[in-house]
C-alpha positions in Angstrom: 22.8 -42.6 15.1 23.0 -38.9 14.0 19.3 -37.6 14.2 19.3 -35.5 10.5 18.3 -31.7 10.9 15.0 -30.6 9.4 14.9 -28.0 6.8 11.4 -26.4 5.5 11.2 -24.2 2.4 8.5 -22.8 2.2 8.0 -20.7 -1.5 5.4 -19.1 -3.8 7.4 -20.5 -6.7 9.7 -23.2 -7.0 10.5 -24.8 -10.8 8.8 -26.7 -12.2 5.7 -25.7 -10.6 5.6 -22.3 -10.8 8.6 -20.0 -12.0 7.9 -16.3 -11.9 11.8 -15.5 -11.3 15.1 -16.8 -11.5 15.2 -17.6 -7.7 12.2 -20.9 -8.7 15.3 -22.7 -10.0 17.4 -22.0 -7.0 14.9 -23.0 -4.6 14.5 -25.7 -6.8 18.3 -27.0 -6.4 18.9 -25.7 -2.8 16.4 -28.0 -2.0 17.7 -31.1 -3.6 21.2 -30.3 -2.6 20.3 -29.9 1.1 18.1 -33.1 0.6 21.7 -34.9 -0.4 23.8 -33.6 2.0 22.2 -35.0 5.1 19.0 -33.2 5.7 15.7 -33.9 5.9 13.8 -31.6 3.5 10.2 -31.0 2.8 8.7 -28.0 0.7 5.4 -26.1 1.2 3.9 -23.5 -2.3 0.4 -22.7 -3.1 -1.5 -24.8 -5.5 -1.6 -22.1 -8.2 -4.5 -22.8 -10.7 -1.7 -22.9 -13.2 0.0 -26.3 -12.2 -1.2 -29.0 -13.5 -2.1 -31.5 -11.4 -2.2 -34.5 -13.8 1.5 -33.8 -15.5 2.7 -33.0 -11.9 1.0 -36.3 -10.5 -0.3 -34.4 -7.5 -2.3 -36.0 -5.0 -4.6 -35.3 -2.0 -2.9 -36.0 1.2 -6.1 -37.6 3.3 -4.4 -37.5 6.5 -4.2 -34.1 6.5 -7.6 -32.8 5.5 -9.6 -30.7 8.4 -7.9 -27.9 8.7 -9.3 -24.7 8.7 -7.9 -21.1 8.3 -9.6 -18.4 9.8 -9.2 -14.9 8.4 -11.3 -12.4 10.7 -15.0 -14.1 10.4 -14.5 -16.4 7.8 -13.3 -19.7 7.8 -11.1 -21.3 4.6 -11.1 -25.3 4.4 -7.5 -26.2 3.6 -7.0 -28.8 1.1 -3.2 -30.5 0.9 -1.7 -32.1 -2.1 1.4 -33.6 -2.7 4.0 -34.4 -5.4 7.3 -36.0 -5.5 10.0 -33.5 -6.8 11.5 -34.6 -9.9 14.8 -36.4 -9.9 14.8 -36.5 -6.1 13.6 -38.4 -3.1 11.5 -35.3 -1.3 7.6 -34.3 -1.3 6.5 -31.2 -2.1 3.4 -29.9 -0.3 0.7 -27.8 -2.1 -1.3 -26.0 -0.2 -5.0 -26.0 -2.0 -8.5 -24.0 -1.5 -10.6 -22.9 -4.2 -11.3 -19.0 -3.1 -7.4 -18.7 -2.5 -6.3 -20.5 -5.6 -7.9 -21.8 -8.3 -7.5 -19.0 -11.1 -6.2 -19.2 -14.2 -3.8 -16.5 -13.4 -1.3 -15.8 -10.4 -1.3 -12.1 -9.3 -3.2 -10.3 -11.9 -6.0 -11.1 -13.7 -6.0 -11.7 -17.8 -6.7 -8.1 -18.0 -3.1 -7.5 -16.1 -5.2 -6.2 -12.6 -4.4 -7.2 -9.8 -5.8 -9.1 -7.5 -7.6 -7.4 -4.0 -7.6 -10.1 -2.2 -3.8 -11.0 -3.3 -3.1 -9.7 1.0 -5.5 -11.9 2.0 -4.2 -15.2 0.2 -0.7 -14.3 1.9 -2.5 -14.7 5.3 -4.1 -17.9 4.2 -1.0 -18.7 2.7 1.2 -18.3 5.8 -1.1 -19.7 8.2 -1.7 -22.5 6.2 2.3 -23.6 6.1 2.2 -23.2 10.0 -0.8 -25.0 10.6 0.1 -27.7 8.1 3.6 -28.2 9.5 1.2 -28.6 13.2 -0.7 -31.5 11.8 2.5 -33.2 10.4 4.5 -33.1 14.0 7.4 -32.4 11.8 9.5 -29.8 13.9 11.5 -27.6 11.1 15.4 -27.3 12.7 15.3 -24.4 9.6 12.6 -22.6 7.6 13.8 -20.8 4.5 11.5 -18.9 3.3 11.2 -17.0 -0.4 8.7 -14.9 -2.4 6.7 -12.2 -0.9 3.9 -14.4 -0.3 6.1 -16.0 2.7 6.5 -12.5 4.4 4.6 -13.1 7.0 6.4 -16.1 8.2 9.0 -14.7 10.0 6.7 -12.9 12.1 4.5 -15.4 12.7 7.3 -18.0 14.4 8.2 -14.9 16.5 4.6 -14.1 18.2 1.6 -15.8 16.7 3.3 -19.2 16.5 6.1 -18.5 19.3 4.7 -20.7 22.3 3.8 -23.9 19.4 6.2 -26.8 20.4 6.7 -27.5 16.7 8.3 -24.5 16.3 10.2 -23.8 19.6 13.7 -24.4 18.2 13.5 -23.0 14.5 15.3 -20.5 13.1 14.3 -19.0 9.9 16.2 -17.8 6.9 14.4 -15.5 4.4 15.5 -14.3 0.8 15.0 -10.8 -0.8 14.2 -11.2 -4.0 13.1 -9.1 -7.1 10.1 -7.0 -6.5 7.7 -9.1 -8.7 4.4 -6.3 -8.3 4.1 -2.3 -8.2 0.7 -2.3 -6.7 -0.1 -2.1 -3.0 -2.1 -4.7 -1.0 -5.4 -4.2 0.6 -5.4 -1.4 3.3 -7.5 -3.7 5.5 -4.0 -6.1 5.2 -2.7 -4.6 8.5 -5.5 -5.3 10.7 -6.4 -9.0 9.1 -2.7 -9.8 10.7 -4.2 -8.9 13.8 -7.2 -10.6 14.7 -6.9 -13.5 17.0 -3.0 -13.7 16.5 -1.6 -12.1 19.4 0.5 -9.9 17.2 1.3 -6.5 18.1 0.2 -3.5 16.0 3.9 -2.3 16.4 5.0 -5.4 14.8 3.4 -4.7 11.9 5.5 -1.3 11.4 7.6 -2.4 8.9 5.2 -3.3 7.0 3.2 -0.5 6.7 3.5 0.7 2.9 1.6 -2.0 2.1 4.7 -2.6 -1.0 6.2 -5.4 -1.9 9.8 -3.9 -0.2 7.4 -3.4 2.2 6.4 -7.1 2.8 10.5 -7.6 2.2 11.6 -5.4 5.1 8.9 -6.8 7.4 10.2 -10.4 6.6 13.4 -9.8 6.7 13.4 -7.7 10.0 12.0 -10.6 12.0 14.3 -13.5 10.3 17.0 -15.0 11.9 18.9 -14.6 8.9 18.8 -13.1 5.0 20.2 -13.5 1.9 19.5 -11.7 -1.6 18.4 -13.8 -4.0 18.9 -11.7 -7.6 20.4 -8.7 -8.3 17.7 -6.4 -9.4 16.5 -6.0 -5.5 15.1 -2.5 -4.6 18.3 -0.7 -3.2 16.7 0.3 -0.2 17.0 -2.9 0.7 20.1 -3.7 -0.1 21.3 -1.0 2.1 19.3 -1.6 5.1 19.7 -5.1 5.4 23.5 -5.9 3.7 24.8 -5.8 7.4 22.5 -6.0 10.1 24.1 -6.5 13.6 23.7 -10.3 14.7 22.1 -11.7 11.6 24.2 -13.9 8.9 23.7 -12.6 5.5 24.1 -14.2 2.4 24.7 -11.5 -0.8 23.6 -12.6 -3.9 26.2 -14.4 -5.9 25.4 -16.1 -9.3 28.6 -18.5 -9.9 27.1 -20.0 -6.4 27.4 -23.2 -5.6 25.2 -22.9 -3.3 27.6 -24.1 0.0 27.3 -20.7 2.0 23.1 -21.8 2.0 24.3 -25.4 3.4 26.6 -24.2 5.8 24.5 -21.5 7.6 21.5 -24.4 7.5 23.9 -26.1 9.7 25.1 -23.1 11.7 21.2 -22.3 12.3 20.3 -25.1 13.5 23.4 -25.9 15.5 22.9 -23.0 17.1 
């Protein structure tokens, strides 16, 4: 019997949760589709304070309570939830804490500010997927990644998270999206990636602007692969990252059916 390969996404929005650009619906059906086409999927997003729980029948997953995420001195409980994907056979995993999430508002406030902490609950956001995916035993043959809130994933699988069994054979796709904010994060950002990860402060280089091309570029230099997931994407980025020497790149294509996604999966992970 032919052991299925594991695919992770791992997204600040996916429809119908939460659908800040058009990319939600694609991670949306990407997800499905690879679900059909023999692999085993699973999806990890934050538990926004705008989903609703009782419409979305989400649930508190028991087994995996205890975790905690440490940022610097201060430790996070992390709360999981779960929901069954509409119209398909796959759980989506929603990653819960009340300092991190539970606002009636996303990014910026009701008064359009945003956030200062908004760096922070990446770093709870990231850790949290990694550690979650720990307590599951669930090794991910692919992670796709999306949103800028997953920038730090890449990075993470290459140093923090390199030596973690769970995670010795993945290979992890991320998408360059639409810049969906104009503000920088926290200028403490850098050095909370630091403490007690093992990561170099050269690492961190490309993310240094503190933007969110910035977050893009860092992602997306540590990935295994990229594609471009609208067409509105800063063109720095575009340019730097169309053709990059040894990494599969997917441009964006809207009359996509979505089979160049499906076939690098399985190039990834076969290789």
């Amino acid at each position: 019997m032919v052991t299925k390969k594991r695919i992770l996404f791992i997204a600040n929005e996916m429809s119908p949760y939460v659908e800040l650009t058009e990319f939600s619906e694609i991670v949306n059906k990407l997800a499905i589709k690879a679900n059909d086409t023999n692999f085993e999927v699973r999806c990890i997003m934050p538990r926004f304070g705008t989903i609703n729980e009782r419409r979305h029948r989400l649930h508190e997953v028991v087994r995996l309570s205890g975790i905690n995420i440490t940022i610097e001195n201060d430790d996070y409980p992390l709360q999981i939830k779960v929901a069954s994907l509409p119209n398909a056979r796959l759980q989506v995993y929603f990653l819960d804490n009340e300092d991190m999430f539970r606002r009636k508002y996303i990014f910026h406030d009701e008064n359009e500010k945003w956030y200062s902490d908004n760096g922070i609950r990446s770093i709870f956001f990231c850790k949290g997927a990694l550690e979650t995916v720990k307590k599951f035993g669930w090794p991910p043959d692919i992670i796709h990644c999306s949103g800028w809130m997953t920038s730090l994933i890449p990075l993470f699988i290459k140093t923090a998270y390199k030596k973690e069994p769970v995670f010795s054979n993945s290979k992890v796709l991320f998408t360059i999206g639409q810049n969906t904010f104009k503000e920088k994060l926290s200028s403490d950002f850098l050095k909370l990636c630091l403490i007690n990860t093992g990561i170099k402060e050269s690492d961190l280089t490309p993310f240094k602007e503190l933007t969110n091309s910035a977050m893009f570029s860092g992602a997306a230099s540590f990935a295994d692969a990229i594609s471009f997931g609208d067409d509105q994407v800063d063109k720095k980025l575009l340019e730097a990252f169309s053709k990059v020497k040894g990494k599969k790149v997917i441009p964006f294509n809207p009359e996509s059916d979505l089979t160049e996604f499906l076939q690098l999966y399985s190039d990834l992970a076969n290789k």
